[in-house]
Backbone as CSV, one residue per row, in Angstrom:
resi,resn,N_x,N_y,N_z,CA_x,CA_y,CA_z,C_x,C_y,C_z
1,UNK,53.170,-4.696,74.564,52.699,-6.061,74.597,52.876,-6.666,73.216
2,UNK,53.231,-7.839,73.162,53.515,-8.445,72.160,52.495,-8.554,71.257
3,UNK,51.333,-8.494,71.484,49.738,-9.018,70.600,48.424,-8.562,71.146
4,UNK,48.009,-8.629,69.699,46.390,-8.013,70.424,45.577,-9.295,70.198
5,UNK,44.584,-9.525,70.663,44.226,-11.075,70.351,43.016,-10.908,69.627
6,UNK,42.615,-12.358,68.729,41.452,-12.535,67.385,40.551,-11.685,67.751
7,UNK,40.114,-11.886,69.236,38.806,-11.579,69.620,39.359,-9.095,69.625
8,UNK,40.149,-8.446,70.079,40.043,-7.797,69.569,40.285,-7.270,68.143
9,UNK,41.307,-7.624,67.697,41.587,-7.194,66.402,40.249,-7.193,65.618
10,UNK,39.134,-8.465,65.827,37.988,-8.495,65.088,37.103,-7.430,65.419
11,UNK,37.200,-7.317,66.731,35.850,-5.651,67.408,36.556,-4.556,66.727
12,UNK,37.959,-4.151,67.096,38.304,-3.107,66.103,37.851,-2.726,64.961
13,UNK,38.369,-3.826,63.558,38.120,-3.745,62.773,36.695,-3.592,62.348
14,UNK,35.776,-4.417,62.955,34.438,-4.183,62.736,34.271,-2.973,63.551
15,UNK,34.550,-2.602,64.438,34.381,-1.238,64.540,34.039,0.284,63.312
16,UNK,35.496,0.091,63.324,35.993,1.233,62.147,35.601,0.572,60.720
17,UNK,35.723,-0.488,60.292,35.337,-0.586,58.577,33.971,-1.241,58.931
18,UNK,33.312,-1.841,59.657,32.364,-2.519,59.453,31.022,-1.929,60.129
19,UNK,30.930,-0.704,61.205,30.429,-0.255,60.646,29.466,-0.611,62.310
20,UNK,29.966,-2.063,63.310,29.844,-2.348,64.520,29.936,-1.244,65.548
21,UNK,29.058,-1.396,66.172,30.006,0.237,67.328,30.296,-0.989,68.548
22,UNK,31.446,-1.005,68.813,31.829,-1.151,69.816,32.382,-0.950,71.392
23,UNK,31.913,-1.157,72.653,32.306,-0.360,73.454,32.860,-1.204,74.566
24,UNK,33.878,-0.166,74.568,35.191,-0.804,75.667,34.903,-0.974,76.788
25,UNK,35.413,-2.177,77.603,35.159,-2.401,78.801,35.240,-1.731,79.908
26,UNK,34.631,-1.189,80.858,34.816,-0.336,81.688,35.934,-0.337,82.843
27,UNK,36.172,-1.457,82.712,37.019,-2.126,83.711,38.094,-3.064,82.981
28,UNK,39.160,-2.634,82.778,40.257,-3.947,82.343,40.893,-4.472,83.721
29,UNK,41.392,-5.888,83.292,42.053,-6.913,84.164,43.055,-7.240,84.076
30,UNK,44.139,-7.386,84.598,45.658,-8.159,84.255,45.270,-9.853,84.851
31,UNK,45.628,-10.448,84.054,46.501,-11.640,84.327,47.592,-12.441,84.126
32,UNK,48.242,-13.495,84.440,49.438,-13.556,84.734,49.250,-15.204,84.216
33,UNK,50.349,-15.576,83.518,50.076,-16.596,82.453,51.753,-17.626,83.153
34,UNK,51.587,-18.571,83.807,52.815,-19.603,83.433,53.390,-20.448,81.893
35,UNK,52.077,-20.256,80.713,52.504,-20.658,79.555,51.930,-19.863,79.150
36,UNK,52.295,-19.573,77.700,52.057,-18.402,76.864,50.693,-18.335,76.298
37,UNK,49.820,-17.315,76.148,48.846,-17.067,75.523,49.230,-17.134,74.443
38,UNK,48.004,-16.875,73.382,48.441,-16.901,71.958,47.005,-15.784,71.313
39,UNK,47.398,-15.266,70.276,46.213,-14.683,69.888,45.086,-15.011,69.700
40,UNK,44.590,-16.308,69.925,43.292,-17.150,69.848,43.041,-17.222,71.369
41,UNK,44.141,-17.155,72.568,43.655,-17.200,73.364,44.399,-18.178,74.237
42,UNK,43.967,-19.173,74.899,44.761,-20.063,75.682,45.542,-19.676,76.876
43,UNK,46.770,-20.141,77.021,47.918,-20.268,77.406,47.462,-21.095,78.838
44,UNK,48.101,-20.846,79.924,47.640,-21.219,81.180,48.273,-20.220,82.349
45,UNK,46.764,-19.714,82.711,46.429,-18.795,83.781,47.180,-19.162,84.923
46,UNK,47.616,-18.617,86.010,47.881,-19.034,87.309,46.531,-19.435,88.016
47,UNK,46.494,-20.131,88.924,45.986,-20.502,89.902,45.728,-20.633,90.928
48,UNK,44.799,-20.825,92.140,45.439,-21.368,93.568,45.857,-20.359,94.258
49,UNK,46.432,-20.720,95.434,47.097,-19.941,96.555,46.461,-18.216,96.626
50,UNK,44.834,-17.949,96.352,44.842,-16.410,96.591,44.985,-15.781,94.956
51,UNK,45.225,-16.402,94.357,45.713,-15.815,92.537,43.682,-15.331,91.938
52,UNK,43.854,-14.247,91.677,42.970,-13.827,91.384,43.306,-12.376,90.096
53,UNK,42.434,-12.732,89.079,43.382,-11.173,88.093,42.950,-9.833,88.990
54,UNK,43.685,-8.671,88.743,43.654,-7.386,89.565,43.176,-6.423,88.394
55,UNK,42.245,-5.736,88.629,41.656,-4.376,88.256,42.839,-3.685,87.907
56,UNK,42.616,-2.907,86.741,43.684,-2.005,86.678,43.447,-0.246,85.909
57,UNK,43.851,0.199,86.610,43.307,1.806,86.631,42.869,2.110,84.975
58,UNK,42.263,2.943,84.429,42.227,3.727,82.978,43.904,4.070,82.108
59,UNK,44.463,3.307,81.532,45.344,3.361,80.890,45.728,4.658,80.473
60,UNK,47.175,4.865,80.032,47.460,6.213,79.868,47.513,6.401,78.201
61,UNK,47.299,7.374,77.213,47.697,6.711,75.499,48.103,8.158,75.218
62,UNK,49.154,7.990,74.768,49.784,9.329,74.531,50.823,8.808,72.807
63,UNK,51.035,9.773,72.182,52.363,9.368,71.361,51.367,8.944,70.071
64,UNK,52.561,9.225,68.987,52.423,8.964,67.631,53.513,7.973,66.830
65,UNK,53.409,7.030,66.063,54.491,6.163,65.842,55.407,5.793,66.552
66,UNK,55.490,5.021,67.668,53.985,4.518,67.980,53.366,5.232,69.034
67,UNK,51.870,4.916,69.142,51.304,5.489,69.852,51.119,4.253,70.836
68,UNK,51.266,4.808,72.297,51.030,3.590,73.486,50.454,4.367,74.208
69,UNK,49.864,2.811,74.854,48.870,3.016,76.087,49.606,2.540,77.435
70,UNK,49.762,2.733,78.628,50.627,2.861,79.873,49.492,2.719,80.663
71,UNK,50.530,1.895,81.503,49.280,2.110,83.078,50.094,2.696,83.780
72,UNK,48.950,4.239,84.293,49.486,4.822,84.772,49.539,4.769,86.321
73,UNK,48.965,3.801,87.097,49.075,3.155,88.252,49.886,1.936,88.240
74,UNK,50.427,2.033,89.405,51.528,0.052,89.955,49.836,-0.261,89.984
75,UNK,49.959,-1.791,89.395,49.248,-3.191,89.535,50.040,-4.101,90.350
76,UNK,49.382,-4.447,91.681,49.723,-4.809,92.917,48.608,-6.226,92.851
77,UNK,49.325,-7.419,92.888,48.566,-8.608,93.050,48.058,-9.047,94.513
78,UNK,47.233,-9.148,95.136,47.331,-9.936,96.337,48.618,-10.993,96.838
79,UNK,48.845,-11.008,98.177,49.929,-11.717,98.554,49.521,-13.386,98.159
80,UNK,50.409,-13.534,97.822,50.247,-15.072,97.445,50.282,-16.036,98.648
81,UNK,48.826,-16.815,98.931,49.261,-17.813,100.184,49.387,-19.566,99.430
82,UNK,49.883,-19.315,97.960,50.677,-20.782,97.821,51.309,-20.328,96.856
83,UNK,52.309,-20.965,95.734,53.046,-21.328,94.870,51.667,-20.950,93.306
84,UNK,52.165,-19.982,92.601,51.652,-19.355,91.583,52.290,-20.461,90.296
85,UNK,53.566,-20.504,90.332,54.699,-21.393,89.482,55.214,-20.157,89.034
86,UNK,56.185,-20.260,88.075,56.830,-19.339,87.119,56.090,-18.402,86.285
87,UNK,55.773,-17.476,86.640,55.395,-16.486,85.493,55.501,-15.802,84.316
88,UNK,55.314,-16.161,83.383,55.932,-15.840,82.196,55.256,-14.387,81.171
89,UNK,53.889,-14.271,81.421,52.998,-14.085,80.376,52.365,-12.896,81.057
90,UNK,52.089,-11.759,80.361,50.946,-11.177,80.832,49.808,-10.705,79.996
91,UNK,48.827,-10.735,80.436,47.483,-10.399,79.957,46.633,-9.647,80.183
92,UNK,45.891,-8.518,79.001,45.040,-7.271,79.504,43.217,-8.320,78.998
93,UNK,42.260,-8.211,80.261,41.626,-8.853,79.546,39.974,-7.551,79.951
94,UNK,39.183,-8.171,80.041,37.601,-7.486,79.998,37.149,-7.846,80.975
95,UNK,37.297,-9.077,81.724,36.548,-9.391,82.601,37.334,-9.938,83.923
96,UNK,37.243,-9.976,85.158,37.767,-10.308,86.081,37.599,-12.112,86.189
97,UNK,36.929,-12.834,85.784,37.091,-14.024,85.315,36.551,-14.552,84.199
98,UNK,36.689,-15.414,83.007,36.572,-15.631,81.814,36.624,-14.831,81.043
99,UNK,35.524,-14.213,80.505,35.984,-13.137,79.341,36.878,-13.206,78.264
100,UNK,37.401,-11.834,78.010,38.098,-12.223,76.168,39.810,-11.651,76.851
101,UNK,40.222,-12.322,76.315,41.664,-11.765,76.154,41.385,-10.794,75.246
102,UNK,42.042,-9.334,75.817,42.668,-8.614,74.611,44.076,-8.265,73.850
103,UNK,45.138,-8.477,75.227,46.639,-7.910,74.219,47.121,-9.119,75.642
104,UNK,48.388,-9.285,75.306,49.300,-10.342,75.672,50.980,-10.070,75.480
105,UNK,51.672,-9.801,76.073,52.995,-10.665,76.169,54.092,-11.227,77.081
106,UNK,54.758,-11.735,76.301,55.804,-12.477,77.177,56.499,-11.127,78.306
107,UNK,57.053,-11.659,79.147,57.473,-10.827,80.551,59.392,-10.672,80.050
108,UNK,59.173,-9.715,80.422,61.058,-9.261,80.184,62.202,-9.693,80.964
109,UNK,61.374,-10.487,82.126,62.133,-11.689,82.813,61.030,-12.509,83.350
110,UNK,60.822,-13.412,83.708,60.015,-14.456,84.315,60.269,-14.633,85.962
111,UNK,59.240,-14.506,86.765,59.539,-14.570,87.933,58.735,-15.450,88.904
112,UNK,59.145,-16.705,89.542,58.702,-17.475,90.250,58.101,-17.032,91.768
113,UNK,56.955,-17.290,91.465,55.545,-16.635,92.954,55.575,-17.489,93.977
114,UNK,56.036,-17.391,94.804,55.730,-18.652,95.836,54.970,-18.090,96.942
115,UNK,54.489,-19.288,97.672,53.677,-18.303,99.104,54.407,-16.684,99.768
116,UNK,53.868,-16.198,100.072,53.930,-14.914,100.701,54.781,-13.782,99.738
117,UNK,55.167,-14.366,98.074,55.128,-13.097,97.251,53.913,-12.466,96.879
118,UNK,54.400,-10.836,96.344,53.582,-9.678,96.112,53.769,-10.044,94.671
119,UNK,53.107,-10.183,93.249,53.700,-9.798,92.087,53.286,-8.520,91.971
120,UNK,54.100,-7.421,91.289,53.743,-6.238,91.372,54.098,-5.445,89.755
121,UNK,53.370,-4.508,89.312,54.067,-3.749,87.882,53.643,-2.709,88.406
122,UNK,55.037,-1.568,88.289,55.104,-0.539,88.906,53.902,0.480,87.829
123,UNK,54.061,1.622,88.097,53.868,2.402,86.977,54.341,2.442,85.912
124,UNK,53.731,2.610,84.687,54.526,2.576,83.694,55.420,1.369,82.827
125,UNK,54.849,0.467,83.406,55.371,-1.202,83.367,54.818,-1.450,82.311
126,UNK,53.651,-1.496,82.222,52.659,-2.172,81.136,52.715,-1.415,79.925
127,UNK,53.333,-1.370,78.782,52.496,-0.981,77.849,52.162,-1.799,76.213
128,UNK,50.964,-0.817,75.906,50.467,-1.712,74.496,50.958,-0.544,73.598
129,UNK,51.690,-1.108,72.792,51.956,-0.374,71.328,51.517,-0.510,69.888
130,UNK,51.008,0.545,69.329,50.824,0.336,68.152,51.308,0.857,67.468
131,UNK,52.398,-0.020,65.934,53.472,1.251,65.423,52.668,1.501,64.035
């Protein structure tokens, strides 16, 4: 993923130097962005037609320079019963609605949702790197 966003980079860090204990969400979320997030946050979420973010299993983190985290389950969206728009963006967040963005990026192709698509990331689709 392209970014980790303000809101984690700040729990981290206060984590480890500051001294905060912080604890990870029990549950992460994907969502699916038609304009780009940004590390403060933003972008614009999909909507409408059935679009709801999807639960996504305990990440996989293996590896050294870099070390990444993988989902080790496909993330399977509900069937879409309208027009999502173009998808561009994806997003790991904390909460199944509002909440914090944590990591973000752009999609390695962009793919337009219309009624009765699946969006789907297989196994192994997702990952966050840190080098």
């Amino acid at each position: 993923m392209a970014g980790f966003s303000d809101y984690l980079e700040d729990k981290v860090l206060d984590h480890v130097f500051g001294g905060s204990a912080y604890t990870a969400p029990g549950t992460l979320y994907v969502g699916l962005f038609t304009a780009a997030p940004s590390d403060t946050g933003g972008g614009t979420e999909c909507s409408g037609g059935s679009y709801a973010r999807k639960s996504m299993a305990a990440m996989t983190v293996s590896g050294t320079s870099p070390t990444q985290a993988t989902n080790g389950a496909a993330v399977e969206f509900v069937t879409a019963t309208g027009a999502w728009g173009t998808v561009t963006h994806v997003g790991v967040f904390d909460a199944a609605s509002s909440g914090n963005l944590m990591a973000w990026a752009a999609l390695t192709a962009s793919k337009t949702v219309a009624s009765g698509d699946v969006f789907r990331f297989d196994a192994g689709d997702l990952d966050i790197t840190l080098a």
